[in-house]
C-alpha positions in Angstrom: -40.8 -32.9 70.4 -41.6 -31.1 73.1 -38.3 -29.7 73.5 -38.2 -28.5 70.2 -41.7 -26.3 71.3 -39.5 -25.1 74.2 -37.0 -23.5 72.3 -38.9 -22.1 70.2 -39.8 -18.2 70.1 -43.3 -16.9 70.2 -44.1 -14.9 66.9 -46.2 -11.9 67.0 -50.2 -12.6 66.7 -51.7 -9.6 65.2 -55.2 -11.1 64.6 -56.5 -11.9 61.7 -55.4 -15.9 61.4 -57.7 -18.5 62.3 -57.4 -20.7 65.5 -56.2 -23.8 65.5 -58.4 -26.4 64.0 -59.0 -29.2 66.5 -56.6 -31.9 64.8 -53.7 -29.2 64.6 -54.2 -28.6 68.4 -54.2 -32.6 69.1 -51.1 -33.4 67.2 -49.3 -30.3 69.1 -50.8 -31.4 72.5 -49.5 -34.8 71.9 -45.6 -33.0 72.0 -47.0 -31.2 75.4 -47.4 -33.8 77.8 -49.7 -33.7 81.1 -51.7 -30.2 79.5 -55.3 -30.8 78.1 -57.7 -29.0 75.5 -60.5 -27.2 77.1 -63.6 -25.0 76.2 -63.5 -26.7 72.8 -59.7 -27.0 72.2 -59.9 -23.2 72.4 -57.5 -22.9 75.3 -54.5 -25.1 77.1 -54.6 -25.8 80.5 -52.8 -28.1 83.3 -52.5 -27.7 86.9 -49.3 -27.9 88.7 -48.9 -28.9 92.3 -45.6 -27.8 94.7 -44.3 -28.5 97.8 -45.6 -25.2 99.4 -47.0 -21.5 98.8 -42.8 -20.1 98.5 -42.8 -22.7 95.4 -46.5 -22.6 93.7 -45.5 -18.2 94.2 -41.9 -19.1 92.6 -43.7 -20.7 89.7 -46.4 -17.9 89.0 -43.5 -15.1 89.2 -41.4 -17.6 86.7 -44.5 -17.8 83.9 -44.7 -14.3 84.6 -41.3 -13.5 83.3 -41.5 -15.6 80.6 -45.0 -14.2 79.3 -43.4 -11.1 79.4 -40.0 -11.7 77.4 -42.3 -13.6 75.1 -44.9 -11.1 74.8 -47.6 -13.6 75.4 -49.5 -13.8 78.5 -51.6 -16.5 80.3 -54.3 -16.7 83.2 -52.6 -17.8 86.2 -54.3 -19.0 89.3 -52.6 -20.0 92.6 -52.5 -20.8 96.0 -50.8 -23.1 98.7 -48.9 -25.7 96.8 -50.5 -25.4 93.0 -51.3 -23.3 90.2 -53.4 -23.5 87.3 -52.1 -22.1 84.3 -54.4 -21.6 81.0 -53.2 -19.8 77.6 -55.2 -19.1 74.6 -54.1 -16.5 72.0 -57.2 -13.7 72.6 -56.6 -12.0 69.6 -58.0 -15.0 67.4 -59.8 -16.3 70.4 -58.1 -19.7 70.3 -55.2 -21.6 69.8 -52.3 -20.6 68.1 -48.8 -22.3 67.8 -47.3 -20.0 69.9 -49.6 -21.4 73.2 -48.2 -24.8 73.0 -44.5 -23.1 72.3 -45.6 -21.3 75.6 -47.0 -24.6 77.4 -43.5 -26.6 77.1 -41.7 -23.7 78.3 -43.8 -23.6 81.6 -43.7 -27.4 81.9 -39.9 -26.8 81.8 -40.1 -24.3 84.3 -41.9 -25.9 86.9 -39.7 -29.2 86.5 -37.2 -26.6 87.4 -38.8 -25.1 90.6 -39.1 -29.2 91.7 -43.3 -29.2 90.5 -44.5 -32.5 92.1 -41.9 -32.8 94.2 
């Protein structure tokens, strides 16, 4: 299912809608392979590894992009061959469908950009 998630299209998150309850976030993280819950399922993160600092770069600039045409933004760490990347929805301070919509769409990108290889 994740492919489904990856076509999807972020919806706008005004506030105001409660976070994911901790089941909801499981049976989406199933469809969102290699990313875990953190800081209480609160938040999405995995760490990606690359074949050098050009790629790990490449892959920051590439979630970049997307966050933007999506309107939803993530922390992104990185350095020589890996990057971190975490999202949360900070309006409702947790997890909303549109991280895991935003999770597969990064996994697809870096499987692009050869991640692991």
């Amino acid at each position: 299912m994740s492919e489904q998630l990856e076509t999807q299209t972020c919806t706008p998150c005004r506030g105001g809608v409660p976070p994911l309850e901790r089941a909801e976030a499981e049976t989406l993280l199933a469809d969102t392979p290699g990313w875990t819950l953190a800081d209480d399922a609160g938040r999405l993160e995995r760490s990606f590894t690359f074949r050098n600092f050009a790629q790990a770069l490449a892959f920051a600039n590439g979630v970049g992009q997307l966050a933007e045409a999506q309107g939803h933004h993530p922390e992104i760490s990185f350095g020589w061959g890996h990057a971190t990347v975490s999202w949360r929805t900070k309006k409702i301070k947790g997890l909303h469908r549109n991280d895991f919509i935003m999770a597969a769409k990064t996994s697809a990108l870096a499987e692009q950009l050869g991640e692991g290889s």
